[in-house]
C-alpha positions as CSV (number, residue, x, y, z in Angstrom):
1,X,6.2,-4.4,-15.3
2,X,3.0,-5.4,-16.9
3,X,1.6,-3.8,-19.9
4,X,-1.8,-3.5,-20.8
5,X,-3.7,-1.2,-22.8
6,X,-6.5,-1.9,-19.8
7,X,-5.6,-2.2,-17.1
8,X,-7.5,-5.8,-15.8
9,X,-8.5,-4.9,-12.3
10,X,-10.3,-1.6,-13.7
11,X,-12.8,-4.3,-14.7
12,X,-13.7,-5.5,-11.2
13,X,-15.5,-3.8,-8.3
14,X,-13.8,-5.5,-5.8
15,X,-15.3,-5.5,-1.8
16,X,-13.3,-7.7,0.8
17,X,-14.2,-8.4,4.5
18,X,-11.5,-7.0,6.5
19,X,-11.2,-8.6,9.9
20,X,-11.5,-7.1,13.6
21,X,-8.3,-7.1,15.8
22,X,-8.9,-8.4,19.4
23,X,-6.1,-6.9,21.1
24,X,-4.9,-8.9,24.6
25,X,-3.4,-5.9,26.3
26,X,-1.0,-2.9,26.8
27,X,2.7,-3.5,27.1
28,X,5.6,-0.8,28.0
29,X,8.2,-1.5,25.6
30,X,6.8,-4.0,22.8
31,X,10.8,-4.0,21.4
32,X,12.1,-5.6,24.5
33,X,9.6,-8.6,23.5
34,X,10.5,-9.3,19.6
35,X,13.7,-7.0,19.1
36,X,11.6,-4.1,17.8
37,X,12.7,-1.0,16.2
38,X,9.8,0.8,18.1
39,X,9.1,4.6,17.6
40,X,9.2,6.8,20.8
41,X,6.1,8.5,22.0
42,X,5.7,11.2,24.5
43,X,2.6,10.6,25.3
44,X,2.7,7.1,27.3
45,X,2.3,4.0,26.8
46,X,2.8,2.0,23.4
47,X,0.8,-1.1,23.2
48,X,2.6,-3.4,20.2
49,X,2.5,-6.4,18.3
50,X,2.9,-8.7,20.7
51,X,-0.8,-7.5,22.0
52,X,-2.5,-7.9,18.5
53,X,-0.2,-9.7,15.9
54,X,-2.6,-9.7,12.7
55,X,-2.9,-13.6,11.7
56,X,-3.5,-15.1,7.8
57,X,-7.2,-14.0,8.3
58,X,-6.4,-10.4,8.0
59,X,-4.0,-10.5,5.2
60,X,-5.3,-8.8,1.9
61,X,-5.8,-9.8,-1.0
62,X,-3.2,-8.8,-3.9
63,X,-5.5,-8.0,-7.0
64,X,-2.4,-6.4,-8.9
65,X,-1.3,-10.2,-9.8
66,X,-4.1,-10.4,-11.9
67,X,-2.5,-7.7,-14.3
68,X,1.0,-9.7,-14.3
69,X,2.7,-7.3,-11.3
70,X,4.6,-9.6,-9.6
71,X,4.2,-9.7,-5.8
72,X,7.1,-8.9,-3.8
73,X,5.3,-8.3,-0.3
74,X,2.4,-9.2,2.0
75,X,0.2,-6.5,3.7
76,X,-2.2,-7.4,6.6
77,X,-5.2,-5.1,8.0
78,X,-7.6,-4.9,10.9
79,X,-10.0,-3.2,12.7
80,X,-11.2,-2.0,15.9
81,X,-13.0,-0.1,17.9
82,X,-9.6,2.0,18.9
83,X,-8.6,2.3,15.6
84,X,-7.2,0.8,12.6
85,X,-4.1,-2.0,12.4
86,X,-1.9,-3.2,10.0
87,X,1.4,-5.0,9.4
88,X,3.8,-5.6,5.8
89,X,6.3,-7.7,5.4
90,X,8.9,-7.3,2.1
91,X,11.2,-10.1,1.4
92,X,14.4,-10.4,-1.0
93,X,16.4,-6.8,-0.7
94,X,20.0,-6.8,-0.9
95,X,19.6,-3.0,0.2
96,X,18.2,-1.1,3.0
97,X,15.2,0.9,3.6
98,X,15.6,4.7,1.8
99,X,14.9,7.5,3.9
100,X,14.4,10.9,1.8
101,X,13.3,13.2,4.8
102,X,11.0,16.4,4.3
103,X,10.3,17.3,0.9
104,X,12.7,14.7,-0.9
105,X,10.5,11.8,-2.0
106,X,8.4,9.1,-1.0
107,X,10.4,7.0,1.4
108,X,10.4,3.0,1.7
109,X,7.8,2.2,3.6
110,X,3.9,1.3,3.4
111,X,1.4,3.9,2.5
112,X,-2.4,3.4,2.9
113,X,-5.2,5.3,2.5
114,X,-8.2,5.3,3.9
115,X,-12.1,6.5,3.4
116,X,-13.7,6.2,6.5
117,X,-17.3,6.8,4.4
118,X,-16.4,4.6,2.1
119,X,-18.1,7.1,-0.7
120,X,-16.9,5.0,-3.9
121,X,-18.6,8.0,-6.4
122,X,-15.8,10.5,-5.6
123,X,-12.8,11.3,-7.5
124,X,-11.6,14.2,-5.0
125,X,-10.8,13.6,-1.6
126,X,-13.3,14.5,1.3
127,X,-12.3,15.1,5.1
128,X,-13.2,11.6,5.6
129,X,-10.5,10.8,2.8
130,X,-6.4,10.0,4.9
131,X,-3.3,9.3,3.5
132,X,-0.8,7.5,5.8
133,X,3.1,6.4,5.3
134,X,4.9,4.4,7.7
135,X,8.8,4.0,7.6
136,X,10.4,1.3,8.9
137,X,13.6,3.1,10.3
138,X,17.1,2.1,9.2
139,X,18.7,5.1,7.2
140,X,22.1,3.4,6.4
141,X,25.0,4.4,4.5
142,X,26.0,2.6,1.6
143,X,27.4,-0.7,4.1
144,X,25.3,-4.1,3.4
145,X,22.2,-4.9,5.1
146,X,23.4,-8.2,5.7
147,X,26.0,-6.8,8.2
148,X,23.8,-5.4,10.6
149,X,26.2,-2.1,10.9
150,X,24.0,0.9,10.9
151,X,24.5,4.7,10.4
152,X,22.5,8.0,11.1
153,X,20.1,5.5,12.1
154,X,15.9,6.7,11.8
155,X,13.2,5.7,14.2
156,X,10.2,3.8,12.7
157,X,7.6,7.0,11.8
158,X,4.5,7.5,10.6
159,X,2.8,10.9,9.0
160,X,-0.7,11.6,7.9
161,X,0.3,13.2,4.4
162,X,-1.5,15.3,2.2
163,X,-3.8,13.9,-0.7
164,X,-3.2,15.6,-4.1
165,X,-6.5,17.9,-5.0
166,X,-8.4,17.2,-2.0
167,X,-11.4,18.9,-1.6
168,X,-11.0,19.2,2.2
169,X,-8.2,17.9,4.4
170,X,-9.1,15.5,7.8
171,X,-8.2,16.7,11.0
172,X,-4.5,17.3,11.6
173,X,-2.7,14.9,13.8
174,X,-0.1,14.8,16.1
175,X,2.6,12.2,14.9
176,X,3.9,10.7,17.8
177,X,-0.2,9.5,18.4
178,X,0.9,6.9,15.4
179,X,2.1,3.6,16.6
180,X,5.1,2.1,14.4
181,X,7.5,-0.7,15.1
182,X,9.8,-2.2,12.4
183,X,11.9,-5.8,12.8
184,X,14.4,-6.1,10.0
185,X,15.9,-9.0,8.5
186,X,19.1,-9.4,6.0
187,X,17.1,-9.4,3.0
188,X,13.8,-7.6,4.4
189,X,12.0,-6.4,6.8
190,X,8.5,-6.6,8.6
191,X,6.3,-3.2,9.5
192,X,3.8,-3.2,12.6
193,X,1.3,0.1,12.9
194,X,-1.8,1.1,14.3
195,X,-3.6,4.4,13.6
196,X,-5.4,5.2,17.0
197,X,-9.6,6.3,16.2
198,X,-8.8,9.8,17.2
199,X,-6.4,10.5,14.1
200,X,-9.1,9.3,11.7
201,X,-11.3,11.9,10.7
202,X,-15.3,10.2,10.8
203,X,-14.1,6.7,12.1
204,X,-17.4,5.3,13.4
205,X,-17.3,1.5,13.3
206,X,-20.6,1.4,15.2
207,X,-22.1,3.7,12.5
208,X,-20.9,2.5,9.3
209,X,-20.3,-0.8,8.5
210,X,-17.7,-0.2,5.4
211,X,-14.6,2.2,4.6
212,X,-12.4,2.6,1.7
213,X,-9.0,1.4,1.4
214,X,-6.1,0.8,-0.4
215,X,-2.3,0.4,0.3
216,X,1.0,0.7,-1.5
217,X,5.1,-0.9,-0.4
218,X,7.0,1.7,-1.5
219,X,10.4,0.0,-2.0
220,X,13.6,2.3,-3.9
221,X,14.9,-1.1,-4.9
222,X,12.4,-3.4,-5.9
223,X,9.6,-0.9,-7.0
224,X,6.6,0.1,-5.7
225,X,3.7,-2.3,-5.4
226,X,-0.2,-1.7,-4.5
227,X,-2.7,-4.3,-3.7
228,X,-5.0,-3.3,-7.2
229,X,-3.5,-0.7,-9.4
230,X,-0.1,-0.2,-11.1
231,X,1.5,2.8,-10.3
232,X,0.1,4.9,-13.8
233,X,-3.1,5.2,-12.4
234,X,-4.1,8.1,-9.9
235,X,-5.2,6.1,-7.1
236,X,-2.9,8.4,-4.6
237,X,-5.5,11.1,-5.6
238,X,-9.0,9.4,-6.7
239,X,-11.1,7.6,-4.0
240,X,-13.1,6.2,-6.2
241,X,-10.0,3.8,-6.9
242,X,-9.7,2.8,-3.5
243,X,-11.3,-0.6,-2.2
244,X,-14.3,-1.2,-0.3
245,X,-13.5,-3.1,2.8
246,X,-16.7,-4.2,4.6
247,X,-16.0,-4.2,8.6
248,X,-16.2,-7.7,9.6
249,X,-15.7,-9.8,12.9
């Protein structure tokens, strides 16, 4: 863990293009193409990544290296008009994923947040202001990853959760409107989701050219990582902390 009395990217105002996703379709069952772990949905069809597989163009930039955190994992993001994408990947686990459940901490998993005003002046978050955590499935007992043998298994699942001292909440959601889809590896795994326009509060990317946006892995074993700020800072609560992503094609 790095230790500075500053933290270095506190010094920066950083703004990156993020990339729109041009999505080639709608399939059934995106597992029975690439092995998926693919959460269920009641409400028809899942499109997946074999539709709109994020490329080296949308990965984002990890700022956190310039303060000596050392980066474990790769997140990508995009947009369009139906909604926001994004995809991790998290390499050299000898464990797998924890799954904590209601109320029992923050599971493995990404978590990103997302301003879709893109007010960087505010320290409380708005309506505009979400907070989203995707698992990748895979609650295990205490066998190795490496054997493939899994127990009390979890679907992939994604929640919209609450930000700490928010001045007003977004719109609630339903859950099973989130796309996730998990493929796991013996020392790893790889995380596919896409948050559809209607579960983001004010997401007008014919409107406004720029959100907010940050992300966090969350990872029990290896530590958590964000793509700016180590963990002391507040950024799970402070927008202002966030990163402005202008809306690019």
């Amino acid at each position: 863990m790095a230790n500075h009395l500053i933290e270095p990217t506190l010094l920066f105002d950083f703004s990156i293009n993020l990339r729109s996703v041009v999505r080639s379709g709608t399939v059934d069952k995106p597992s029975s193409r690439k092995k998926l772990k693919v959460a269920e949905s009641s409400k028809g069809r899942l499109h997946g990544p074999s539709d709109w597989d994020l490329d080296q163009s949308h990965e984002l930039p990890n700022f956190a290296t310039l303060a000596g955190y050392v980066n474990r994992s790769t997140v990508w993001a995009g947009w369009a008009m139906d909604g926001m994408y994004f995809k991790m990947k998290i390499a050299g686990k000898s464990s797998p994923p924890r799954f904590f459940g209601h109320g029992g901490g923050v599971s493995d998993g990404l978590r990103v947040w997302i301003d879709t005003r893109s007010s960087p002046g505010i320290h409380r978050a708005t309506r505009f202001c979400h907070c989203f955590h995707f698992f990748p499935g895979l609650r295990t007992d205490s066998r190795s990853m490496a054997t493939n043998e899994l127990m009390g298994s979890e679907q992939p699942r994604g929640v919209l959760d609450s930000i700490p001292r928010f001045r007003e909440a977004p719109n609630s959601i339903e859950p099973e409107k989130l796309f996730v889809a998990s493929q796991i590896e013996k020392d790893g795994y790889t995380l596919w989701s896409h948050i559809p326009a209607n579960c983001l509060t004010g997401y007008a990317p014919d409107q406004f050219d720029a959100i907010s946006l940050f992300a966090e892995v969350v990872d029990f074993e290896l530590g958590t990582q964000s793509i700016s700020l180590g963990p002391e800072l507040r950024y799970v609560e402070d927008p202002s902390l966030w990163i402005r992503a202008e809306l690019t094609r």
